[in-house]
Each structure stands twice: as C-alpha cells, then as structure tokens.
N, C-alpha and C positions, 0 to 999 in steps of 0.2 A: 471613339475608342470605347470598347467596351468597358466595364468597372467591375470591380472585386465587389463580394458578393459584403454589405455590412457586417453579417453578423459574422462575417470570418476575422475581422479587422477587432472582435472584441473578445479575442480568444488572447488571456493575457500570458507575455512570455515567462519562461520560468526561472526564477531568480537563481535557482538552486544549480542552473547550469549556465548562466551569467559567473557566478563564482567559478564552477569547475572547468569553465571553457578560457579565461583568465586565468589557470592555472596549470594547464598544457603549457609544457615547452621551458615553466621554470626550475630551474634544477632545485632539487633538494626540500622541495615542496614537502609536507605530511599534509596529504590531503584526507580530509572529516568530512570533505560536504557533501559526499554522494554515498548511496545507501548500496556497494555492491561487496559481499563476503569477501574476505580474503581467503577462505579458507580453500582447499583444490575440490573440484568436481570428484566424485570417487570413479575408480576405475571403472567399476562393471558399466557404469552408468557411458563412460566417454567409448569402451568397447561396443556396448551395444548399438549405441552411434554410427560408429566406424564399420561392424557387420552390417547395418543395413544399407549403408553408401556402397557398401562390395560385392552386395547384394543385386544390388540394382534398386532397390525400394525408393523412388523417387516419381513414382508416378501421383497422379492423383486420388487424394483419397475421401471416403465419408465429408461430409460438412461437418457432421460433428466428431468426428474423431472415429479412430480404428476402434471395432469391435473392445477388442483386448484393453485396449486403454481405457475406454468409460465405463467397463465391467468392472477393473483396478479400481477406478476412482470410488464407483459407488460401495464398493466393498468396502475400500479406505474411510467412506463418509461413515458408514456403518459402526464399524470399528473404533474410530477415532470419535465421529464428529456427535455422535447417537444421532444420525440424520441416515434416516430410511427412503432412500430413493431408488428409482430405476434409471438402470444404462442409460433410457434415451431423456433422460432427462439432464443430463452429462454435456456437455458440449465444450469442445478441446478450443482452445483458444491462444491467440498469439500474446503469453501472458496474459497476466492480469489486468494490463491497461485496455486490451482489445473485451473482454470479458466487461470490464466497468463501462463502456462506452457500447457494447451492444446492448446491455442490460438499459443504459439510457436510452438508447434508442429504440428502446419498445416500450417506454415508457411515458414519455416526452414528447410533445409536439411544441413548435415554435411557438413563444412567449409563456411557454407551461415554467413551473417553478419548481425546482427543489432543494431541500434543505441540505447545508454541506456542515461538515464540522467545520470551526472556526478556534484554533487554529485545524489547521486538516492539510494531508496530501494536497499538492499543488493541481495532480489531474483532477482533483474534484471539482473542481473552479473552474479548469479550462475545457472537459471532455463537454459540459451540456451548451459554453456557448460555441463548440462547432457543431452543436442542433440546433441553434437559432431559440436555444429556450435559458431560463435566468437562474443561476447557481443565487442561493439564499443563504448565508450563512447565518449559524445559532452558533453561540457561545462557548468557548469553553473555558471557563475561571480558575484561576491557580487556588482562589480560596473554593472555590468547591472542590478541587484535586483535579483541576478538568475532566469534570463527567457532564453528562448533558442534562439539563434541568427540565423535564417534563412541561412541566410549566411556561417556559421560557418558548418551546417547541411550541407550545399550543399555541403562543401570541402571535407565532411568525404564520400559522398557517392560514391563507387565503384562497378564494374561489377558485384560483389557478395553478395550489398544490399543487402535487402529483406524488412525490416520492420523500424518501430520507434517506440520507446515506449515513451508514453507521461505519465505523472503522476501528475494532479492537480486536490485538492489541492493537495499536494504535499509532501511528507514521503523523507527524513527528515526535510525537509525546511519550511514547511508550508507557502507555494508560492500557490497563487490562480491565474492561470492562464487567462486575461481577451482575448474575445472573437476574439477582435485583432490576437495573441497572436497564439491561436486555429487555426486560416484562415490562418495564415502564415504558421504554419507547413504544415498543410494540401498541403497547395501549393508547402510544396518542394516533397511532399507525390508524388502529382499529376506527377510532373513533371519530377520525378523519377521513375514512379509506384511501390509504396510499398506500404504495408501494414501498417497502423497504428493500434497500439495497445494504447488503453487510459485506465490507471487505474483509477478508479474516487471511491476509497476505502471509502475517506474522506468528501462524498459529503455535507454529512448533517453537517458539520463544518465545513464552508466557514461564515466570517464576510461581504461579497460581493456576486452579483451575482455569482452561480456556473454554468457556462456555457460547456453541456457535450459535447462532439465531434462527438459521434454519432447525433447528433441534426442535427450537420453543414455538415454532410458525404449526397455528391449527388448521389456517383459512387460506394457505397457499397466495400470503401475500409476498412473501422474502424471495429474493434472490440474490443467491451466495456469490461469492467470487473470490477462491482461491489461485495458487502461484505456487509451482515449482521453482521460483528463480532464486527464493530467496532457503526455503529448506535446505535444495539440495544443492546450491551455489552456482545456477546453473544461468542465471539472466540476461547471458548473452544466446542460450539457449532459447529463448520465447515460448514458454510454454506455459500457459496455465489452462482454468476453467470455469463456467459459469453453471450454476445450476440452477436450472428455471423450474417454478411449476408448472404443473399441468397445462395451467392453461395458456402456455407458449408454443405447446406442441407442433402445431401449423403454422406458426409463424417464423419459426427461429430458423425451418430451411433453407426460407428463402433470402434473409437478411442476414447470416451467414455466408450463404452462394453469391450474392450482392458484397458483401466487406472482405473475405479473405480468400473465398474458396473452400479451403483448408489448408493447416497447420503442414508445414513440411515434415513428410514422413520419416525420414530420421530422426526426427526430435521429435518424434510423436512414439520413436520406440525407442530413445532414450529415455523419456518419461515414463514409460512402461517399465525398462529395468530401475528406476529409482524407484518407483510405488513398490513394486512386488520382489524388488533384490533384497539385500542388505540395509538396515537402518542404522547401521553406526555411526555415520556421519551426522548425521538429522541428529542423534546423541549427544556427539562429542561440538557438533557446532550448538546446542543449545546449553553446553556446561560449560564453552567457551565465552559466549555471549556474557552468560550470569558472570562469570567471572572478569569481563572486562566491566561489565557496570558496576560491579563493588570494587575492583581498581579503578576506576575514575571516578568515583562516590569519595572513596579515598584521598584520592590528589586533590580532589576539591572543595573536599572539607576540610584538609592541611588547609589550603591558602586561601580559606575563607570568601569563594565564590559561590553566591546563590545558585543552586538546580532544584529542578524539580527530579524526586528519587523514581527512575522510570521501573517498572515489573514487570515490561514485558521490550517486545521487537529488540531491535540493538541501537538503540538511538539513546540522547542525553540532550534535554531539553536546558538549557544555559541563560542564564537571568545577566545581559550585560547591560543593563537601558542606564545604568550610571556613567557608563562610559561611552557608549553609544550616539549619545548628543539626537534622539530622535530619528536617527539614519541609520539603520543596521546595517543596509546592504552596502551602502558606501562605508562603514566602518569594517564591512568583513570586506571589501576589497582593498581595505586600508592595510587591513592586518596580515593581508596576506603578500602587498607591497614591503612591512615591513618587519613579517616575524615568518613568510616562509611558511603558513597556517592556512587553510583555506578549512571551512566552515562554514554549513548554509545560512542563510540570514533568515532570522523567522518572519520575517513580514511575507515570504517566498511563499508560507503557509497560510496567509492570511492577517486581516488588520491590528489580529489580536496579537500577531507574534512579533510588531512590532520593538526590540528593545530583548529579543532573546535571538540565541542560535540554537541551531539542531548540528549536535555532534553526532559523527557515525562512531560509532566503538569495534567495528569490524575489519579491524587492523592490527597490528601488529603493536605490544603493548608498549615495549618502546617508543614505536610512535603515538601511540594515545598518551602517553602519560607527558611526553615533548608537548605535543599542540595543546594539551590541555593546561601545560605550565606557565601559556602566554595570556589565557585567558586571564584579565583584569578584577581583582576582588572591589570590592567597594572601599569607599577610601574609612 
C-alpha cells in the first residue's frame, strides 16, 4: 500500500474549528470563536457580483488577476499603504490564506525554517508544514504587550532561516504594531537576509496609525499580504492579494498557473467594485469594531476578568488559566457544553496561548456582552 506523504501527517489541525464544528447544530449558541463580520456585504459590491455571472464573465482569467483589479490595488497601496508598486507586482489570490502559502512557497524548501508569531494565527503553523519546511515560533509576552523582541528573534535564527512572518494588527491579539517596532524586525531581517512576510489582514481596524512594511522595505525583501474578506465582509467571497518584489517576477506565473489558475471572475470584479466603489462600510465596520472593544473592555472590567486591551483587528485576547486547569481547549468545549459560549482556545494559536481565549467582537452586542458574562473572573 502506498503511504501518506510524512510531512502532510504534521500539519497540525486547527483548534479554532474543533470549537466551531462542536458548535453547529446547537441551538442558541453565541458563537465568539470564528473571526467572520457580522456586518452585510454592501450592495454595489454583491450587484457587481451578480452583473458579471449575467454577463457571462466566467471564463478564465490573468494568473494574477484582471487588468482593472491589480491597477485598483496598487493605487489602493498608494493611497493607503505609502507602498509604491506596479500592477504586475499585484497578484489576486484566493484570500489571504492562498497569498500567505504562495508567498511560503517561494520562499521555503523542505526542512527551511521560519519564524511565526507565538501566540499567532493558526495558518502560520500549519501552511510551511504542508511544504515539508519547520514553522519556528518567537515569543510574544504579555509583559512586553506582545510585541516581538528583536533580540529574542536573533537567538532563534539558524543556518536554515529563511523568513519571518509579521502579522499587525494582529489575529489573535489585536497588537498594532508601531513603526518602531516594524524597523526593528526589519533589521534583524537585514542582518540575517531573510525574507519577511507581513500579513496586514486587519488593516482597516487599527485604533492607531496602521504602519505597513512594505512602505519601510529598501531592498525588496517584504512580501505583503492583504484580504478583502475581512474589510469589506466578504470571506466567503475568497479574495485577497500578495505583493511580491521584483524579484518574483518569473516565478510567481508559473506557481500561480500550478496552485489556482486564477481567482473566479466574479469575485475578482466584485473586489474591483469594493476597492474603487463606496467606502462607507470599511467606515462604519471600523467605528463598529472600536466600539465593540470598549463594550467588552467594559463588561470585563465590571466583572473583573483579566484581558489584554486589543487596538486593533476585532479580536479580545482573554486571561482564563485560573480556571482553565491547564486545558483551554477542553475547558472552551467545556463551556460551551455548559454556558451555550463557544470561544477559541488560545493554545489554537500556539504554546503561548495556552490558559487564554480569543474572543471575536464581530457580533452583535447583545451577544458579546452574553458570552462575555460567562467568562470566569479570578476568584
């Protein structure tokens, strides 16, 4: 019989939908543990959609994406990010997940190493060991605010570096990294030569300047990787992007043409009427956000439960390890056997998150301020 290939068997599963897949089918649930808007997609954006499916617009398109769309983006980076690029340097991708795992995949060769935040998104952990290469976690300390210690970065790097992955704001933590912060990594970057990877998912949810990394990149080491799913509410949609330098040019056709093809045309000019439509939504979902985190800052500082105070993404990082007993992920499917609560367990993000959860805030306030009333103060 033939055998599964090892290094697929150590791609680890993700806690985060161990909770949410335990929580289908129970009535009356307030589920916190999945990171998806409540707020609606805007019109123009689901019409433009619907035009191009009436259209016929279903054939196949660019590898990286429709003209219109990666002219949008870089404008957008322009505008927004002070990140001066060209079009082809753009590439439309299925989300963000697809964008963070091609970007490893031109970085990474089997047994290559790269550094992940700790605690950090779950894909950071599992997308390099489905390339046969080792996610390296660094630190991130509640007594230093969870920021990343330069320092700390230099110790972990070995012969078989290759990258770092930065991720502000910040999934689970909602850590806005300030520009400081950015130049230091960069510098251990430099002095290593690796490659940095910056997710920047979360941009347009930042209570502070959002300072991107490609902005601060001289030497064309960064590659970005944003998301339409979470701005514009659309992440059943699958759209985001990665932007590579230069020197990906001839490579990224053909491993692109190899992983997706391209991005389904509909949602490739849905994405085009959200960049260059209306921005109100992106708005009014980033004065929704701030205001659910200082209503749950609130509730939880009535009933005197430890958090960390997040400033950016929509996430609420939750101190339960007094009651936890060492087992977060068995105690959030504890609590959702008996409070109707579902919550990601922070070990989901790594070894550090052991004894916290990650709340989503992008719900409905009644229901945050419900599931947040079950959470346990210290005695």
């Amino acid at each position: 019989m033939p055998h599964i290939a090892p290094h697929a068997r150590l791609v680890p599963p993700s806690g985060i939908r161990r909770v949410f897949e335990a929580a289908l089918g129970v009535d009356g649930v307030v589920n916190l543990a999945v990171g998806e808007p409540h707020l609606p997609v805007s019109p123009h954006v689901v019409e433009a959609a619907r035009d191009a499916w009436a259209a016929g617009l279903v054939d196949y398109g660019p590898n990286g994406g429709i003209a219109p769309l990666r002219a949008a983006v870089a404008s957008k980076l322009a505008r927004e990010n002070g990140m001066a690029v060209d079009p082809a340097q753009v590439w439309v991708t299925v989300g963000a997940t697809q964008a963070l795992h091609q970007a490893l995949g031109m970085v990474l060769d089997a047994g290559d190493e790269v550094l992940v935040p700790d605690p950090g998104y779950t894909v950071f952990t599992m997308a390099p060991r489905t390339l046969g290469a080792v996610p390296v976690p660094y630190p991130l300390r509640p007594e230093d605010g969870f920021r990343p210690d330069p320092d700390a970065l230099r110790r972990l790097v070995t012969p078989r570096t290759r990258a770092i992955v930065v991720n502000s704001p910040s999934n689970p933590l909602g850590v806005v990294l300030p520009e400081a912060d950015l130049r230091a990594v960069l510098e251990v970057a430099r002095e290593a030569d690796l490659w940095v990877l910056s997710d920047e998912v979360y941009e347009h949810f930042a209570d502070e300047p959002h300072t991107s990394l490609g902005a601060l990149d001289t030497d064309g080491r960064v590659l970005s990787i944003f998301s339409l799913s979470k701005s514009y509410a659309m992440t059943g949609a699958r759209v985001g992007y990665l932007v590579a330098p230069p020197a990906f040019a001839d490579v990224l056709p053909h491993l692109q043409e190899a992983t997706i093809s391209c991005v389904a045309m509909p949602d490739q000019h849905a994405a085009l009427a959200a960049l260059t439509g209306p921005q109100d939504a992106v708005v009014h979902a980033a004065r929704t956000y701030r205001a659910h985190r200082e209503l749950a800052g609130r509730t939880l500082d009535e009933a005197g439960v430890r958090y960390h105070r997040a400033r950016g993404a929509f996430y609420l990082w939750v101190d339960v390890a007094h009651a936890s007993g060492g087992d977060v992920e068995a105690w959030c499917l504890d609590l959702l056997r008996t409070e109707r609560v579902a919550v990601a367990p922070g070990s989901a993000f790594g070894r550090s998150g052991e004894g916290w959860v990650r709340v989503n805030l992008a719900v409905e306030p009644e229901d945050l301020v419900r599931g947040l009333k079950v959470l346990p103060a210290p005695a």
